[in-house]
mmCIF file of the N, C-alpha and C atoms, coordinates in Angstrom:
data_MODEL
# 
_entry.id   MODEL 
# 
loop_
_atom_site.group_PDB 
_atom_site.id 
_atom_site.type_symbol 
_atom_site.label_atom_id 
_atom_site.label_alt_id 
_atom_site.label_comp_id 
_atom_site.label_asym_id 
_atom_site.label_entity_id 
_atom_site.label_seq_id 
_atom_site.pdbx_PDB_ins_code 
_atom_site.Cartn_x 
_atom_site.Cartn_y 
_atom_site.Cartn_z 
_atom_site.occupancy 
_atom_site.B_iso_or_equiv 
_atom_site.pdbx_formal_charge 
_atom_site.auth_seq_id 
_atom_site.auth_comp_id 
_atom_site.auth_asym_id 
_atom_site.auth_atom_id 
_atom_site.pdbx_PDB_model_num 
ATOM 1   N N  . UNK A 1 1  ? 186.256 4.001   41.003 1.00 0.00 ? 1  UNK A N  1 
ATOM 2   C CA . UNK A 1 1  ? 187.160 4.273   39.906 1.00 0.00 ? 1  UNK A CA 1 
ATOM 3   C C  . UNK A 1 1  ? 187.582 2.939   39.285 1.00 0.00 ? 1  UNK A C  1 
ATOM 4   N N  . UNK A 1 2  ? 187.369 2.951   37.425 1.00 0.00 ? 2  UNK A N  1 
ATOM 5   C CA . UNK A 1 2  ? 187.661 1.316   36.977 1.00 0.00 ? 2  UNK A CA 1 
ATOM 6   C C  . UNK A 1 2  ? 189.245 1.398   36.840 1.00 0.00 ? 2  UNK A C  1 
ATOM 7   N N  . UNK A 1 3  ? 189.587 0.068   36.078 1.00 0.00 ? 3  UNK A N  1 
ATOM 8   C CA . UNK A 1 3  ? 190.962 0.073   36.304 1.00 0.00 ? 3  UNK A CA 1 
ATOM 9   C C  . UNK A 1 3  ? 191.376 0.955   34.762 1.00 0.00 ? 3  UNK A C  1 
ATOM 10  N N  . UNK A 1 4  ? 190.547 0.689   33.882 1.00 0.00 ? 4  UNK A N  1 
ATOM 11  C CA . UNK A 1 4  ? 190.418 1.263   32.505 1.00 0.00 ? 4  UNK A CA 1 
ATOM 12  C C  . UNK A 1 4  ? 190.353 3.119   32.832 1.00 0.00 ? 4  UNK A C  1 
ATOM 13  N N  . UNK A 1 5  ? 190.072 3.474   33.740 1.00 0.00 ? 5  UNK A N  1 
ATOM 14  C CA . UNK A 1 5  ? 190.070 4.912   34.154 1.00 0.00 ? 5  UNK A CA 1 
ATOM 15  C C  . UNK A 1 5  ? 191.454 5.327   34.723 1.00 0.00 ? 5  UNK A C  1 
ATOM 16  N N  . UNK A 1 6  ? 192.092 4.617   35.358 1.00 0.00 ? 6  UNK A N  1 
ATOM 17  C CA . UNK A 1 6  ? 193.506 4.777   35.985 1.00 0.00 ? 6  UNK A CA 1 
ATOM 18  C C  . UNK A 1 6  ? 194.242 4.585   34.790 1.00 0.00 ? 6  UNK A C  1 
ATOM 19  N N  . UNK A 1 7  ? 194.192 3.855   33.699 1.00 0.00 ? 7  UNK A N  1 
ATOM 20  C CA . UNK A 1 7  ? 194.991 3.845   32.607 1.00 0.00 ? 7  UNK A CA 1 
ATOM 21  C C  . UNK A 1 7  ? 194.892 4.534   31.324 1.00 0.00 ? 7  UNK A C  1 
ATOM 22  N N  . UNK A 1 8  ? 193.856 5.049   31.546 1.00 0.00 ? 8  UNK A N  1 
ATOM 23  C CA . UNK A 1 8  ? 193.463 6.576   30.615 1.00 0.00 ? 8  UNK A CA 1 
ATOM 24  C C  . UNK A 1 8  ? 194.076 7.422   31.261 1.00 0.00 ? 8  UNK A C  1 
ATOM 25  N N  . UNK A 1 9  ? 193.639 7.890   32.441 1.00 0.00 ? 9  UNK A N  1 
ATOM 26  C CA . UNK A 1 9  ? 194.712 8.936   33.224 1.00 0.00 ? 9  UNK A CA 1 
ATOM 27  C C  . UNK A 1 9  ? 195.988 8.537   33.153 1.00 0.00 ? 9  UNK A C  1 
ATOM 28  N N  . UNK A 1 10 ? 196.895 7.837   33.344 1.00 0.00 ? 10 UNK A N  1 
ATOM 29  C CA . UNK A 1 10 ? 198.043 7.944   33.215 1.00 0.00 ? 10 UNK A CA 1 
ATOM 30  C C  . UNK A 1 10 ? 198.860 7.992   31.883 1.00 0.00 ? 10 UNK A C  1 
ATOM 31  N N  . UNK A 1 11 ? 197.335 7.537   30.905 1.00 0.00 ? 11 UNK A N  1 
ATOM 32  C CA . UNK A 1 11 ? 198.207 8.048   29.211 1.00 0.00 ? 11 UNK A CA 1 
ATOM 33  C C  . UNK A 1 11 ? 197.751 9.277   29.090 1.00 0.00 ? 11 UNK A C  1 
ATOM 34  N N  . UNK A 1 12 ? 196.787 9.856   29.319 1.00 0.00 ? 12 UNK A N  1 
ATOM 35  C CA . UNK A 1 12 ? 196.778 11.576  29.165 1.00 0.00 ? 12 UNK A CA 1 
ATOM 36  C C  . UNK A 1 12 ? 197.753 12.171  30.128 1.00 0.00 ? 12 UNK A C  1 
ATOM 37  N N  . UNK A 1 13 ? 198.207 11.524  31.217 1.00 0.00 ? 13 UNK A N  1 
ATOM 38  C CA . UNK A 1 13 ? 199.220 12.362  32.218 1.00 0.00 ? 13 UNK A CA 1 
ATOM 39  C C  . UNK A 1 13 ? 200.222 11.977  31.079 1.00 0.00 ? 13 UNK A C  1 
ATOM 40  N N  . UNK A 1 14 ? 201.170 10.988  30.316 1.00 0.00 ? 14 UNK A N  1 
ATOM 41  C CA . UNK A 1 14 ? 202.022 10.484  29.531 1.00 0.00 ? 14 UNK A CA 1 
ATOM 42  C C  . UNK A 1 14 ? 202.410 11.586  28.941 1.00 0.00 ? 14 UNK A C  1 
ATOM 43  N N  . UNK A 1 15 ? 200.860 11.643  27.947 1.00 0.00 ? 15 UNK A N  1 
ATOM 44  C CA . UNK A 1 15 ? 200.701 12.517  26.490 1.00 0.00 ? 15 UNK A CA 1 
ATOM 45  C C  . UNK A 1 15 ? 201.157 14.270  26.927 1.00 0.00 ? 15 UNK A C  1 
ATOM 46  N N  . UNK A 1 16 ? 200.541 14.856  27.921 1.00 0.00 ? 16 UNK A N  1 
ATOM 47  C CA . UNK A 1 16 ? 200.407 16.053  28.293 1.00 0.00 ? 16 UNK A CA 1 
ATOM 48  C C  . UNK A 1 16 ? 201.551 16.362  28.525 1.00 0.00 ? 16 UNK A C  1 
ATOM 49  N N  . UNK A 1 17 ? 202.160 15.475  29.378 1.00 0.00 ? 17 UNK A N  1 
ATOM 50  C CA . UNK A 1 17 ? 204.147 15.872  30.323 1.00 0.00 ? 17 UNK A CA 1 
ATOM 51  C C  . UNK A 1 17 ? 204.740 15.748  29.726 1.00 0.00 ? 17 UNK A C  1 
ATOM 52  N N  . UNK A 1 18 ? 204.739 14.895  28.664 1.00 0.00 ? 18 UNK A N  1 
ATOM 53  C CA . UNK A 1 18 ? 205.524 14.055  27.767 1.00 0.00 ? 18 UNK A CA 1 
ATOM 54  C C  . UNK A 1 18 ? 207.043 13.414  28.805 1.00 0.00 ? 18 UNK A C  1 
ATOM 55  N N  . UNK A 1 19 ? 206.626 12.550  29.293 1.00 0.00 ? 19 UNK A N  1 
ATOM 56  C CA . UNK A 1 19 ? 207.348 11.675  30.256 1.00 0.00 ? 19 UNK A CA 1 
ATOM 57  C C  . UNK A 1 19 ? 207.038 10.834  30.022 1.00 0.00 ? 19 UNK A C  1 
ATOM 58  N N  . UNK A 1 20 ? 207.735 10.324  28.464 1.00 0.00 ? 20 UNK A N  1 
ATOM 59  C CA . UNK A 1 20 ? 207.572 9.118   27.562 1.00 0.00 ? 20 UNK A CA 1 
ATOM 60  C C  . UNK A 1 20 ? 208.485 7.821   28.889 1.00 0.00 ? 20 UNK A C  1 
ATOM 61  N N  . UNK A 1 21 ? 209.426 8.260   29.473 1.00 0.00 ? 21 UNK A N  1 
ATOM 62  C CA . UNK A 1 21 ? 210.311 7.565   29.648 1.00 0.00 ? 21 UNK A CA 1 
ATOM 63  C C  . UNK A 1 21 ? 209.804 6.820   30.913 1.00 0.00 ? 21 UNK A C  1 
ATOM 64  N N  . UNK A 1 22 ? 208.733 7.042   31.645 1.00 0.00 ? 22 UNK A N  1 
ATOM 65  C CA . UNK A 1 22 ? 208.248 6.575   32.617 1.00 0.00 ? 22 UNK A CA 1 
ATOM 66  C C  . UNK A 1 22 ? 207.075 5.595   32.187 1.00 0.00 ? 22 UNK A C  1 
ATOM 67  N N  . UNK A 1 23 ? 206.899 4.908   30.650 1.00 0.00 ? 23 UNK A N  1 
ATOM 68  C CA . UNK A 1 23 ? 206.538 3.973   30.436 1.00 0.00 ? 23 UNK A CA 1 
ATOM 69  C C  . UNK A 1 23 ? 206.939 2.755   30.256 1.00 0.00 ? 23 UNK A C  1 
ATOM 70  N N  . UNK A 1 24 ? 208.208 2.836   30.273 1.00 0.00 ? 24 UNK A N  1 
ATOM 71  C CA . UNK A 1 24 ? 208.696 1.337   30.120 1.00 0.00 ? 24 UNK A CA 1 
ATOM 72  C C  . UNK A 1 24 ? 208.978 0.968   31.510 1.00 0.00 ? 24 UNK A C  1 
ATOM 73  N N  . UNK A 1 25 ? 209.466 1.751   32.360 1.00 0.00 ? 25 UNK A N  1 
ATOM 74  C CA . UNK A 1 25 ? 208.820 1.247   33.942 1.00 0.00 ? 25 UNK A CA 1 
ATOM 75  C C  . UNK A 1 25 ? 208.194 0.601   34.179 1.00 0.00 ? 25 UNK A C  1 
ATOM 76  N N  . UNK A 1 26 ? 206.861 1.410   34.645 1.00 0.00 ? 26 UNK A N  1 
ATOM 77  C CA . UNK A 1 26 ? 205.609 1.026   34.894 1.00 0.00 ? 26 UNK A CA 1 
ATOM 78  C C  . UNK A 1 26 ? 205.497 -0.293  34.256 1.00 0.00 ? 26 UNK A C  1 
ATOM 79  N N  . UNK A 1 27 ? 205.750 -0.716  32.835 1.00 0.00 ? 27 UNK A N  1 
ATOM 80  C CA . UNK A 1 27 ? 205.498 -1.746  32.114 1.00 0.00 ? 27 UNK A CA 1 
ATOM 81  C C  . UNK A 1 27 ? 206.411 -2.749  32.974 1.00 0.00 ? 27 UNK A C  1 
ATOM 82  N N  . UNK A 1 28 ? 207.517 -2.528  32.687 1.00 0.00 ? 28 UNK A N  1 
ATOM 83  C CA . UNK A 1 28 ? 208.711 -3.425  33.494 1.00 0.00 ? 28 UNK A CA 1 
ATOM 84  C C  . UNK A 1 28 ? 208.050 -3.753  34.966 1.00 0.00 ? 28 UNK A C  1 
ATOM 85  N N  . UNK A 1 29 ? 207.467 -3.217  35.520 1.00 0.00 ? 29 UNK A N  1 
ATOM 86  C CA . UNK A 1 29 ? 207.158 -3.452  37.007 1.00 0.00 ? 29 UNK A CA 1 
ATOM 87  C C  . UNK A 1 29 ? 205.694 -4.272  37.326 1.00 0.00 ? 29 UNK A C  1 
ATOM 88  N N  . UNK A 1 30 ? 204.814 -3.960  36.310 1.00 0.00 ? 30 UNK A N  1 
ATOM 89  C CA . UNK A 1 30 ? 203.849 -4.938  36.007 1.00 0.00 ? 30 UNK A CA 1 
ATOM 90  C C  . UNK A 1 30 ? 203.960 -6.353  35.421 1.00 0.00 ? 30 UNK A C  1 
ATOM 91  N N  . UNK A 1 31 ? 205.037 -6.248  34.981 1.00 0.00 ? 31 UNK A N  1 
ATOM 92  C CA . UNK A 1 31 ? 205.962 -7.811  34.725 1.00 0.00 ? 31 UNK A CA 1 
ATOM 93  C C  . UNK A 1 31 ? 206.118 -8.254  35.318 1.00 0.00 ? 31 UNK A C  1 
ATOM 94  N N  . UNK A 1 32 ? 206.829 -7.522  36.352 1.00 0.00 ? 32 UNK A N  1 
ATOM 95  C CA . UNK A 1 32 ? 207.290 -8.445  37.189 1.00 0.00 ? 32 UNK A CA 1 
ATOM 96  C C  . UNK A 1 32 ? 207.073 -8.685  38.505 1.00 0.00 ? 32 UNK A C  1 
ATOM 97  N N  . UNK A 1 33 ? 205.977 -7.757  38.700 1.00 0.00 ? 33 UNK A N  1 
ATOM 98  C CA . UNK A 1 33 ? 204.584 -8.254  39.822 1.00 0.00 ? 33 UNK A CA 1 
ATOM 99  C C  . UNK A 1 33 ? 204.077 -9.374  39.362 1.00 0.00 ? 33 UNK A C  1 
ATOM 100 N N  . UNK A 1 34 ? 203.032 -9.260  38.089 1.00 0.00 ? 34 UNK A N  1 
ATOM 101 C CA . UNK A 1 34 ? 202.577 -10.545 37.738 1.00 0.00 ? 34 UNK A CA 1 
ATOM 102 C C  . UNK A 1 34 ? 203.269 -11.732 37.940 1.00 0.00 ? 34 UNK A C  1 
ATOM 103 N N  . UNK A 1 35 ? 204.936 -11.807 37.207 1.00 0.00 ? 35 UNK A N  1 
ATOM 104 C CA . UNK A 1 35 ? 205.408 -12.753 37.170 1.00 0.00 ? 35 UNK A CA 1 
ATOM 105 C C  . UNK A 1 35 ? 205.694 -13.536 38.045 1.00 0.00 ? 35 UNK A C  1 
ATOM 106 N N  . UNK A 1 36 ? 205.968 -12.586 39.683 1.00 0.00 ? 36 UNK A N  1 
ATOM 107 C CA . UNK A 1 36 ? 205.846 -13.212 40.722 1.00 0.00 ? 36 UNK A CA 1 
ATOM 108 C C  . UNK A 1 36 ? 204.793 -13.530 41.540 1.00 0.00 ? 36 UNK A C  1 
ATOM 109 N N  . UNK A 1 37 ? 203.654 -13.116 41.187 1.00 0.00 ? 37 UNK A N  1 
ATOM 110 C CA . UNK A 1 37 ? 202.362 -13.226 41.475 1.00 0.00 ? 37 UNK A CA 1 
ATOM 111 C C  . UNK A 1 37 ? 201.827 -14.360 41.015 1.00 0.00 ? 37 UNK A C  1 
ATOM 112 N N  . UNK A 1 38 ? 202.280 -14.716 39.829 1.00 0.00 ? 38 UNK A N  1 
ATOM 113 C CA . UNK A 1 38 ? 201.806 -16.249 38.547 1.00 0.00 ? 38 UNK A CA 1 
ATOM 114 C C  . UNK A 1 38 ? 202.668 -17.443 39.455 1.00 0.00 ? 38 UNK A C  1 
ATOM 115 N N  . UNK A 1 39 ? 204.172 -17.134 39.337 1.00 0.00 ? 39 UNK A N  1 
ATOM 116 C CA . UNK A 1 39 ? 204.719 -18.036 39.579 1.00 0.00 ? 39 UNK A CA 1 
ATOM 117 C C  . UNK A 1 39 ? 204.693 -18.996 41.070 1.00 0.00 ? 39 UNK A C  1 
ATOM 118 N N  . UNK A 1 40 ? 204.552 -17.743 42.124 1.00 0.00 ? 40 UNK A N  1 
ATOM 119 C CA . UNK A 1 40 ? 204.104 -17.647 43.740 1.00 0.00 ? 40 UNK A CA 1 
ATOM 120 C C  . UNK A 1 40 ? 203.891 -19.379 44.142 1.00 0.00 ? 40 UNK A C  1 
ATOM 121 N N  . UNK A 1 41 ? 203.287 -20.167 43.895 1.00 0.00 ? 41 UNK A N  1 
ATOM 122 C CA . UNK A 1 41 ? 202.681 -21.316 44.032 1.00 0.00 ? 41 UNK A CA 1 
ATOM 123 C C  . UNK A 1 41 ? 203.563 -22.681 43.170 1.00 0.00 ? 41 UNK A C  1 
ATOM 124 N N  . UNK A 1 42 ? 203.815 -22.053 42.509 1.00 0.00 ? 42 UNK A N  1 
ATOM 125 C CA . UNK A 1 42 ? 204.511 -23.030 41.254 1.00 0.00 ? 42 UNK A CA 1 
ATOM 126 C C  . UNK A 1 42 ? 205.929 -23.804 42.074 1.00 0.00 ? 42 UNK A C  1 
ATOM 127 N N  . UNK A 1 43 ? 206.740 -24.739 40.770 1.00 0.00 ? 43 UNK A N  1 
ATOM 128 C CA . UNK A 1 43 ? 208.066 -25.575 41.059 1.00 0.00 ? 43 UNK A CA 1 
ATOM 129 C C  . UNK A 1 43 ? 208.909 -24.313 40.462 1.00 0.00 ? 43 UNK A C  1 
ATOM 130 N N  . UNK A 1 44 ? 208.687 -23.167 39.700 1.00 0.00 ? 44 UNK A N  1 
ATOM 131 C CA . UNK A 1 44 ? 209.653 -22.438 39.340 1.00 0.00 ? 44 UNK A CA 1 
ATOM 132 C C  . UNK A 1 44 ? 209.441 -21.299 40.406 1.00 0.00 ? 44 UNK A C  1 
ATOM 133 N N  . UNK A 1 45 ? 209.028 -21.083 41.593 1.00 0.00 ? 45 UNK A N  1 
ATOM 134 C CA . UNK A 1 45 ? 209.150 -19.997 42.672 1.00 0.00 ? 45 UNK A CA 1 
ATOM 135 C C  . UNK A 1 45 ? 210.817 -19.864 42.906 1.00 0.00 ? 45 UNK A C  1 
ATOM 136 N N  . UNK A 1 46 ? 211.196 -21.334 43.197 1.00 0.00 ? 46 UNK A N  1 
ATOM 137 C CA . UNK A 1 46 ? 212.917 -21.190 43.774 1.00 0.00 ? 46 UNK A CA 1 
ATOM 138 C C  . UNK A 1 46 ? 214.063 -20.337 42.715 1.00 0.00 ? 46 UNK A C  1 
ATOM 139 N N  . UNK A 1 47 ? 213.420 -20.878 41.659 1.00 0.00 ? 47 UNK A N  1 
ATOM 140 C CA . UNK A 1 47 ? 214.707 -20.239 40.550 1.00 0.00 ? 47 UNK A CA 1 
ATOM 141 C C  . UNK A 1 47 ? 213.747 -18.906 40.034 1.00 0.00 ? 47 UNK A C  1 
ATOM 142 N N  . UNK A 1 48 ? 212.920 -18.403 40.262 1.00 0.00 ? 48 UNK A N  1 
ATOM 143 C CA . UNK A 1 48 ? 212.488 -17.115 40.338 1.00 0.00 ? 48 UNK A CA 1 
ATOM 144 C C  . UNK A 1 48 ? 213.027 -16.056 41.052 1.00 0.00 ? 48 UNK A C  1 
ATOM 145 N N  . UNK A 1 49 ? 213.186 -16.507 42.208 1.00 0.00 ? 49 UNK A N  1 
ATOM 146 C CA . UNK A 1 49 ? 213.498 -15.808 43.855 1.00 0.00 ? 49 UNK A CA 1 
ATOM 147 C C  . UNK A 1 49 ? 214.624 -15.849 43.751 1.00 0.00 ? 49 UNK A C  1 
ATOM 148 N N  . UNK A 1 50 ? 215.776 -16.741 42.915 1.00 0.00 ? 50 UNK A N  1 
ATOM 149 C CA . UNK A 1 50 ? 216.879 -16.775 42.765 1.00 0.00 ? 50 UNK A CA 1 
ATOM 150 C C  . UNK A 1 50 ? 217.850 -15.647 42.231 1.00 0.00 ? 50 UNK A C  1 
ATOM 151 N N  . UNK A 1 51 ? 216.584 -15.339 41.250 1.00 0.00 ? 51 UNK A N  1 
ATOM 152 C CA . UNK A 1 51 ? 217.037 -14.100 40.225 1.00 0.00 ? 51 UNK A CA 1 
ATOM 153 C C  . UNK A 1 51 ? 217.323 -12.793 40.837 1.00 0.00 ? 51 UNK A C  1 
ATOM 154 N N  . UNK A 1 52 ? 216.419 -12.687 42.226 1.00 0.00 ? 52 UNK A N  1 
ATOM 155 C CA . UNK A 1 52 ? 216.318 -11.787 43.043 1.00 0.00 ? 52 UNK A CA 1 
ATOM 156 C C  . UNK A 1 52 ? 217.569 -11.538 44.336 1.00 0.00 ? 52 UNK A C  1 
# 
């Protein structure tokens, strides 16, 4: 299964339920995986983790 297939399914699950409101989540939470995922290694980890 591609990753482009998991994100078709979850906009036809979106479109169909209409559980508009469970997209800015998902979005919000991929933020801020990445962001701690990007930053992980970096001089800004401390004041990242801070926020937390």
């Amino acid at each position: 299964m591609s990753k482009l297939s998991i994100l078709a399914e979850f906009w036809q699950f979106l479109r169909v339920r209409k559980k508009w409101w469970l997209a800015p989540i998902v979005i919000f939470l991929i933020l801020l995986g990445a962001l701690i995922v990007f930053t992980e290694g970096s001089a800004l980890a401390p004041f990242i983790y801070a926020l937390f």
